[in-house]
C-alpha positions in Angstrom: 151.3 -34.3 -148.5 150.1 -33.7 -151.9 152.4 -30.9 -153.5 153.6 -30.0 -157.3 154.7 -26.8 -158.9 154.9 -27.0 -162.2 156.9 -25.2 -164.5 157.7 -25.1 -168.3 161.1 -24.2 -169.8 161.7 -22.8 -173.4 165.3 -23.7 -174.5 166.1 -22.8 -178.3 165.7 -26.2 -180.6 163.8 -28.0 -177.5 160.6 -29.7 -176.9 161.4 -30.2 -173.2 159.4 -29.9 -169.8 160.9 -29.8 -166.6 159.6 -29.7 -163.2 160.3 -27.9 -159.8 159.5 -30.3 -157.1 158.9 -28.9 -153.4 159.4 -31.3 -151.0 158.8 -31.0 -147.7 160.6 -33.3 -145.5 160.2 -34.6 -141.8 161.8 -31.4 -140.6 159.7 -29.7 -141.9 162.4 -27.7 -144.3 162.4 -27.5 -148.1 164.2 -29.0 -150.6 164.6 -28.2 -154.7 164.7 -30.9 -156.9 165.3 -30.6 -160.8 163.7 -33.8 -162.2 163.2 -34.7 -165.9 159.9 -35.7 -166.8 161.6 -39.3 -167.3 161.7 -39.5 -164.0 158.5 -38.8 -162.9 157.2 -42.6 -162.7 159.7 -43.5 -160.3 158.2 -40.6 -157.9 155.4 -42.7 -155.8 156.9 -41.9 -152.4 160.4 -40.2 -151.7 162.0 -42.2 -148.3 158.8 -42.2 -146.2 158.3 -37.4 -146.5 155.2 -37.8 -148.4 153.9 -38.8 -151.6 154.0 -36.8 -154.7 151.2 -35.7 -156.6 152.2 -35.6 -160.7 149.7 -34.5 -163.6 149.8 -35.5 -166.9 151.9 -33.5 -169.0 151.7 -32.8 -172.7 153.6 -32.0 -175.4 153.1 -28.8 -177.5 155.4 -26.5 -179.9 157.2 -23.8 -177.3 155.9 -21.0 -179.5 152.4 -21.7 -178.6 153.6 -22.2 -174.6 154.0 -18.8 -172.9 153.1 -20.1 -169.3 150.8 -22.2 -167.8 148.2 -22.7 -164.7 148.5 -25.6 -164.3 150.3 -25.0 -160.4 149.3 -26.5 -157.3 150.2 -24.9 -154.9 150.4 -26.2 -151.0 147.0 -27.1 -150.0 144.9 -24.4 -148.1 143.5 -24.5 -144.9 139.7 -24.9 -146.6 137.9 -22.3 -145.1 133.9 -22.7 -145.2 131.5 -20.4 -143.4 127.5 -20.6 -142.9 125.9 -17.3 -144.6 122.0 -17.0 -143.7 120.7 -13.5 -145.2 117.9 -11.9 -146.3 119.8 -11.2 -149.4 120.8 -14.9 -149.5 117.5 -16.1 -149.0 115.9 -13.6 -151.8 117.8 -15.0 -154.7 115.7 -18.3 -154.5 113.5 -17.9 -157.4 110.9 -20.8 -158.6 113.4 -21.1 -161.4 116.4 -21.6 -159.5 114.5 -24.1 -157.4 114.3 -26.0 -160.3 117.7 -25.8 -161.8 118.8 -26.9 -158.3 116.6 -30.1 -158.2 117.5 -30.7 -161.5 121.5 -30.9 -160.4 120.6 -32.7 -157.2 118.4 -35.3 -159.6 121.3 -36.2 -161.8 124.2 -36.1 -159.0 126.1 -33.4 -160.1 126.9 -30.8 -157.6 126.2 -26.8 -158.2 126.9 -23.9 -156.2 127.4 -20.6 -156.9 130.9 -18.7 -157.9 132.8 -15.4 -158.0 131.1 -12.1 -157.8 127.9 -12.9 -156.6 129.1 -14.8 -153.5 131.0 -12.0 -152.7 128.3 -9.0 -153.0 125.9 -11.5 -150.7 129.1 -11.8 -148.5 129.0 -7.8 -148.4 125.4 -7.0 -147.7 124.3 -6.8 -151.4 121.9 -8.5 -153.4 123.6 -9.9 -156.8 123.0 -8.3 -160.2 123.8 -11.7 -161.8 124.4 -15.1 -160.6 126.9 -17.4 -161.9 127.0 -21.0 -161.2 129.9 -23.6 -161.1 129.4 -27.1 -161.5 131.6 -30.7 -161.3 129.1 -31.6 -164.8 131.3 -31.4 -168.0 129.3 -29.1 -171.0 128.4 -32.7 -172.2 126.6 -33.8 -169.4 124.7 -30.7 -169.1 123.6 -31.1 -172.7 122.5 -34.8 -172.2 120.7 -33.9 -169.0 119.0 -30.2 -170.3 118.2 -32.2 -173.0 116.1 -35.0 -171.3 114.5 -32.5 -169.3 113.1 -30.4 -172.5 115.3 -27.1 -170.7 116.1 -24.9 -173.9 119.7 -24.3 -174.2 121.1 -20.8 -175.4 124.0 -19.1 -177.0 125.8 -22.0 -177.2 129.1 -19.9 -177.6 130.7 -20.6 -174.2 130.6 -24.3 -174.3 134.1 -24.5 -175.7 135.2 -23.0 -172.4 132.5 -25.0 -170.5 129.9 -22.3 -170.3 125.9 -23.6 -170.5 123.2 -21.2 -170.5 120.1 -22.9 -169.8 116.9 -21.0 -169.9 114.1 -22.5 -167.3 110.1 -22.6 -167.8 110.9 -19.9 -170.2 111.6 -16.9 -167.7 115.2 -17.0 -166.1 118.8 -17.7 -167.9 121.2 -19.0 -166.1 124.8 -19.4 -166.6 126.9 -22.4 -165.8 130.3 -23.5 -166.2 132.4 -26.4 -165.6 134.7 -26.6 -163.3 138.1 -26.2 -165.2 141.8 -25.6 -165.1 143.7 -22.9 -167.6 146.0 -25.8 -169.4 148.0 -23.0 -171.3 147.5 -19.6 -171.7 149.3 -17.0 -173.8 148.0 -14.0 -171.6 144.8 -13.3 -173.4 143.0 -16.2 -174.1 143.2 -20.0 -172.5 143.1 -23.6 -173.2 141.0 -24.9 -170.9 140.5 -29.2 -169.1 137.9 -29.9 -167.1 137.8 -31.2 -163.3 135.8 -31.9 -160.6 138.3 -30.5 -158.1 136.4 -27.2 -156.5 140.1 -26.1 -155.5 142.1 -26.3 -158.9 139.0 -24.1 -160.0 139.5 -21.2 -157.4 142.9 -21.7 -157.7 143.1 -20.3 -161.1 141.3 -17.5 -160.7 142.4 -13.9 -160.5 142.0 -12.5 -157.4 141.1 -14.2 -153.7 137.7 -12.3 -153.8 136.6 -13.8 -156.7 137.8 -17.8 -156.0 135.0 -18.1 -153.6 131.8 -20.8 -153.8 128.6 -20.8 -152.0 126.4 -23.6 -151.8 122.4 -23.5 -151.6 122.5 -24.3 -147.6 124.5 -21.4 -146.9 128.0 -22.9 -147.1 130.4 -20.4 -147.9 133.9 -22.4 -149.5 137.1 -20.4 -149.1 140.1 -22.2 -150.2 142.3 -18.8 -150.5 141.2 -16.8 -147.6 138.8 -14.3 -149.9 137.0 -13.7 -146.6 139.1 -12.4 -144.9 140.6 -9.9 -147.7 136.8 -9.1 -148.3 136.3 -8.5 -144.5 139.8 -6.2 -144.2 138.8 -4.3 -147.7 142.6 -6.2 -149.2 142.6 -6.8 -153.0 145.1 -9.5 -153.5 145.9 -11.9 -156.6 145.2 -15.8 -155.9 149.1 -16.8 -155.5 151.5 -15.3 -157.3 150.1 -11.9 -158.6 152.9 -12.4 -161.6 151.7 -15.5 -162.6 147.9 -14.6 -162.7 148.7 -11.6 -164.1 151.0 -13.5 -167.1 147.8 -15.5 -167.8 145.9 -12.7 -168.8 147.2 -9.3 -168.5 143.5 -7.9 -168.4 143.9 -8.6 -164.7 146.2 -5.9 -163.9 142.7 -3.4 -164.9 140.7 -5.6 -163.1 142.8 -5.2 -160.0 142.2 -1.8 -160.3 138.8 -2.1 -160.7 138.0 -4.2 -157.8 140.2 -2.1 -155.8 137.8 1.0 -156.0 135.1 -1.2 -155.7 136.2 -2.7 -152.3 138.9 -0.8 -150.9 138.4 1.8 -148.3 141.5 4.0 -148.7 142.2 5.3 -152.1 146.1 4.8 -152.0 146.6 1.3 -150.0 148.4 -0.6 -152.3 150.3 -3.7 -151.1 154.0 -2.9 -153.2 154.7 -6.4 -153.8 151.2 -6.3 -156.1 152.4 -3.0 -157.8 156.4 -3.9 -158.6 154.3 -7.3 -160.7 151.8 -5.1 -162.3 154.9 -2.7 -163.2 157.0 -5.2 -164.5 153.9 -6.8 -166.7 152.4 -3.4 -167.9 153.8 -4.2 -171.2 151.4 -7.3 -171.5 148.6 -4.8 -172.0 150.1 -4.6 -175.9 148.5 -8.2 -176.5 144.5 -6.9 -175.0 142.2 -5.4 -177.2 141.5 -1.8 -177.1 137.2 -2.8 -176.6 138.0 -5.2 -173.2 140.4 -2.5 -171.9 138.2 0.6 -172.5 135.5 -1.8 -170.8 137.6 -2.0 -167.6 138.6 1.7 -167.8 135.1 3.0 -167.9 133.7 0.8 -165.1 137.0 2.5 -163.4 136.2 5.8 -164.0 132.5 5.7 -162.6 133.9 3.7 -159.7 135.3 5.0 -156.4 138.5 6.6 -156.0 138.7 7.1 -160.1 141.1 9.8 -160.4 143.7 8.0 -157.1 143.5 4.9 -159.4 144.0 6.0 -162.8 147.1 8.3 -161.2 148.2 5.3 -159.8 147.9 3.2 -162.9 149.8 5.9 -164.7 152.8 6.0 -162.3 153.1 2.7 -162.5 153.9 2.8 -166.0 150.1 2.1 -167.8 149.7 4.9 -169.6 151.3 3.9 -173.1 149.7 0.8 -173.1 146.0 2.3 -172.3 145.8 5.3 -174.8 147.4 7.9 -172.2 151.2 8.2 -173.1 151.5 12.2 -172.2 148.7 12.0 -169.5 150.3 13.8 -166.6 147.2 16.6 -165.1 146.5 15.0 -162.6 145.5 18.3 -160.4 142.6 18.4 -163.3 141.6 15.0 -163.1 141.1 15.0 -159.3 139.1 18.6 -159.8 136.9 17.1 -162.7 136.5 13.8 -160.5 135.1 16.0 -157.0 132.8 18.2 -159.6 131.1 15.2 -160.7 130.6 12.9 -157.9 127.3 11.9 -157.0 125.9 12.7 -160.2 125.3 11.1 -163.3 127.7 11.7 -165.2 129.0 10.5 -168.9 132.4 8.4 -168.3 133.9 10.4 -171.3 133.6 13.5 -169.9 135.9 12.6 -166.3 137.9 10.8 -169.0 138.3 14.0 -170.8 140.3 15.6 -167.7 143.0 13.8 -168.9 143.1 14.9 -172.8 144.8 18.1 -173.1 144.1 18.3 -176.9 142.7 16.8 -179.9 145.6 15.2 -180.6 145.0 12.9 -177.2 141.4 12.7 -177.7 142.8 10.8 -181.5 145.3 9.1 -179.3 142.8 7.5 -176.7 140.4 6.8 -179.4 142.7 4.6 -181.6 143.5 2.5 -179.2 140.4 2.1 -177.3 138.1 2.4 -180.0 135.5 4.6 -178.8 132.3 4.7 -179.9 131.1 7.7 -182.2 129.1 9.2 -179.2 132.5 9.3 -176.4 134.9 10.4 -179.5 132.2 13.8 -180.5 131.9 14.0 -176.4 135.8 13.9 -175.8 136.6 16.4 -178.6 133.1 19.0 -177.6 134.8 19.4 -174.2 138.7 19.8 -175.0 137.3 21.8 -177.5 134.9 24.4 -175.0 136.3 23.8 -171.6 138.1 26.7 -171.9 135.4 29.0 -173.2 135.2 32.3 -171.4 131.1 31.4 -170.4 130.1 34.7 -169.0 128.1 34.3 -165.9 125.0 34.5 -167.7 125.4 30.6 -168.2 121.8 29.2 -170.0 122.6 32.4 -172.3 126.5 31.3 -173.3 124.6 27.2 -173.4 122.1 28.9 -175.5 124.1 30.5 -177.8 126.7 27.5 -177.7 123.9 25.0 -178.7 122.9 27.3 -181.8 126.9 27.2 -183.3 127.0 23.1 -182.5 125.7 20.9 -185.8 124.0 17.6 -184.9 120.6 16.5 -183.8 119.1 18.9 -181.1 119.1 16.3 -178.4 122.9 15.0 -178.5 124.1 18.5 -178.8 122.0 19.3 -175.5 123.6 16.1 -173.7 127.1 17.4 -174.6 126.7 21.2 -173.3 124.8 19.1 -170.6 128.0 17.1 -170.1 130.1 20.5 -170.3 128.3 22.0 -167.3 128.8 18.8 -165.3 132.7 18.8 -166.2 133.0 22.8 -165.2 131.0 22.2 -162.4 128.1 24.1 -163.1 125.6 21.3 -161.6 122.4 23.9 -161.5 122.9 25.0 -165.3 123.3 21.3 -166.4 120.1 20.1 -164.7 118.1 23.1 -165.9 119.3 23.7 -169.7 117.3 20.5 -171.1 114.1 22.0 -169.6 114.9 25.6 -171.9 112.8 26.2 -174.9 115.3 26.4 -177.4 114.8 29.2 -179.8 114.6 28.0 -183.5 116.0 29.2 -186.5 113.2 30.2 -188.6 114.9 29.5 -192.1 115.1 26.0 -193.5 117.4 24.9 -197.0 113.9 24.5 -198.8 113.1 28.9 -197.7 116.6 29.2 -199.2 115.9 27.5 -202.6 112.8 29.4 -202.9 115.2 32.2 -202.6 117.4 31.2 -205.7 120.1 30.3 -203.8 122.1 27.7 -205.7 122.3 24.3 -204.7 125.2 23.0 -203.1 127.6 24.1 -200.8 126.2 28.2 -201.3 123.3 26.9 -198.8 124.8 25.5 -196.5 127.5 28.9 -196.3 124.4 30.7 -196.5 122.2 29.3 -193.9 125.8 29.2 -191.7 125.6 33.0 -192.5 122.3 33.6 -191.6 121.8 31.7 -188.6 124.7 34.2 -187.2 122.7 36.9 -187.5 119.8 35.5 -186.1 122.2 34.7 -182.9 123.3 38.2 -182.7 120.1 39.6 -182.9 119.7 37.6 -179.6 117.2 35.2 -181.9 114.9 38.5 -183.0 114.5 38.5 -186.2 111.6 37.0 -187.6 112.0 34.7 -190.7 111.0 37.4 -193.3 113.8 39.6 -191.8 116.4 36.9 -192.3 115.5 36.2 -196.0 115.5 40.1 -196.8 119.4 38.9 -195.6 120.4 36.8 -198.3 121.2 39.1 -201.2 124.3 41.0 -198.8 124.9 37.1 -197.2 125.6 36.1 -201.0 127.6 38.6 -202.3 130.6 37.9 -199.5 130.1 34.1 -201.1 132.5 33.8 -203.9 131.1 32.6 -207.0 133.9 29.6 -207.9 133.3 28.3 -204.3 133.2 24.6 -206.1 136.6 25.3 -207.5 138.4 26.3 -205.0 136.5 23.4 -202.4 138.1 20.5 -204.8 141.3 22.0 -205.2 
């Protein structure tokens, strides 16, 4: 029986690493044993229960040791299933062909891992493939190399990621089978194996730690089928401990969950007490990779049942939401815009109450300029008595917003979709807009200073244009501007800078 949990211990002033031995004995009962790593040569065999596996330990300052991967757990059952698809079978491109060849040529064994194996295992035909292999980055080097296979972004290799580019039409992205040495619960140090169940072992969730072979052989060391087959999400092992190594996983739990799950509020507790009593990891993740997880959340199933149940259990500070709490608006926005194609900002947006959250959410997220102007359009309009005459209120809204024509006609667009005015937001685009027939350049032909008098002025005069319902003609307008420039005061510039 091969069997080791490994642990390390912090104690102040120390540079010491302990281990928990499990040992299971004849009787099939567990004992604990505390055993310096002085001791661990002398463990071959332990009166006749087994024999005991031991890795090589290293030393490292406790500061840079938060927790490691480096567990083995008791061996699986090793689960493997045939899988013989059309979606299977259509993945086999000329290129692939080759890269498999290539592999088989030089020994090394290749099979596909994670995501893909588990939309072919669903029916679905993968977006992207990514590979696994027992060759280290070096060996794929050598052997790309020989074969004159351009290599790019050579980024990854530290983390033993190869992208290999075949007769010039198809990437493809391989990786070395590895094990998270140390972590610090964003990023990892990583050693290489050839072990295909240290590999699954360390990743996050059992869906994700499966490996499919080009025969068909589906390899499940943590029982990911079955999860997949009963629509479970559950953590490889301890859901603390994967969650410790990177505290991204507690969003991509969520994630998955809509994406698999078939009821929106099936949570196992023992999964939500370790995400509760981790949330605070999320302070070390970067506002980018958690707004990446939150908006492929929002356009996923069940958004506004997740993100509620994120909150509750105690996310919200950590994700940009510390006063989010309308949840009754979130679930309304969320049933007005499913099935359509909607902006993730503006579901998002049922959640903002004011500017003040939209400034919130952005700091730490770091939206884009696009979601920020979105967010702040809808807090800002939402509320707008619209009239039922709705192309006339978009109309007149579109002729008050500043900006190019077209964003400002994909955030009213947005608007309509968030108040659920689905006919309005898929005709508006098609209206002919009217136009405001005075430019700056009519103005200055006009004598109007330069400077911030135009811009008042053409403010001024575009308002009359709107509530002539976009009548007057252009000469009517400029026959406007003495009356316009006389409620301008004249020290404007003084009073702007002070």
């Amino acid at each position: 029986m091969n069997l080791v949990i490994e642990t390390v211990f912090k104690r102040p002033n120390l540079f010491k690493l302990r281990c928990i031995c499990a040992l299971l004995t004849k009787t099939r009962t567990w004992k604990f044993h505390d055993l310096p790593v002085r001791h661990f040569s002398k463990l071959h065999k332990i009166d006749n229960v087994g024999f005991i596996h031991v890795r090589n330990f290293f030393l490292c300052r406790a500061s840079s040791v938060t927790r490691t991967s480096k567990h083995l757990y008791l061996k699986p059952n090793l689960i493997i299933m045939k899988l013989d698809s059309p979606e299977f079978h259509s993945i086999f491109t000329p290129e692939l062909n080759c890269l498999i060849d290539l592999f088989k040529k030089y020994n090394y064994e290749l099979r596909i891992a994670g995501g893909a194996v588990r939309d072919l295992l669903d029916g679905k035909v993968p977006v992207d493939l990514d590979f696994a292999t027992t060759a280290t980055p070096a060996e794929m080097k050598e052997m790309f190399t020989k074969e004159n296979i351009r290599m790019l972004n050579m980024n990854g290799e530290a983390h033993g990621t190869i992208t290999a580019r075949v007769n010039d039409k198809e990437n493809f992205e391989i990786t070395t089978l590895r094990i998270d040495v140390v972590t610090d619960g964003r990023k990892a140090e990583v050693e290489f194996t050839k072990d295909w169940m240290l590999d699954a072992n360390r990743r996050d969730l059992t869906i994700n730690s499966l490996f499919l072979d080009f025969e068909g052989q589906v390899y499940d060391y943590f029982n990911g089928i079955d999860d997949l087959k009963h629509h479970r999400i559950r953590f490889v092992g301890s859901a603390e401990q994967r969650i410790q190594e990177d505290y991204l996983r507690i969003l991509r739990y969520f994630r998955f969950y809509g994406k698999i799950a078939n009821d929106p509020d099936k949570h196992e507790n023992e999964t939500l007490d370790a995400i509760r009593n981790n949330a605070e990891g999320l302070k070390r993740i970067s506002g980018e990779r958690i707004w990446m997880e939150m908006k492929k959340i929002l356009m996923g199933r069940y958004p506004a049942h997740i993100i509620q149940s994120m909150i509750q259990v105690g996310l919200g500070q950590y994700i940009g939401l510390p006063r989010a709490n309308n949840f009754k608006e979130l679930f309304s926005v969320c049933e007005r815009t499913e099935g359509q194609n909607c902006h993730h900002m503006t579901r998002m947006s049922a959640l903002l109450d004011d500017e003040v959250d939209v400034y919130t959410f952005h700091e730490r997220n770091k939206l884009s300029n696009e979601e920020l102007q979105l967010a702040l359009f809808i807090v800002q309009h939402r509320g707008d008595a619209m009239g039922e005459d709705l192309m006339s209120y978009c109309t007149d809204l579109h002729s008050d917003s500043s900006g190019t024509e077209q964003k400002v006609i994909s955030k009213i667009v947005e608007l309509m979709k968030y108040c659920g005015h689905k006919k309005t937001a898929a005709e508006f685009p098609a209206l002919k807009l009217p136009v405001l027939p005075v430019t700056g350049h009519d103005l200055t032909q006009r004598d109007v200073p330069r400077g911030p008098k135009i811009a008042l002025t053409l403010n001024e005069l575009r308002k009359i244009w709107k509530d002539s319902r976009y009548t007057l003609s252009k000469e009517e307008l400029l026959d406007k501007i003495p009356e316009v420039l006389e409620r301008i005061p004249d020290n404007l510039k003084k009073k702007r800078k002070k």
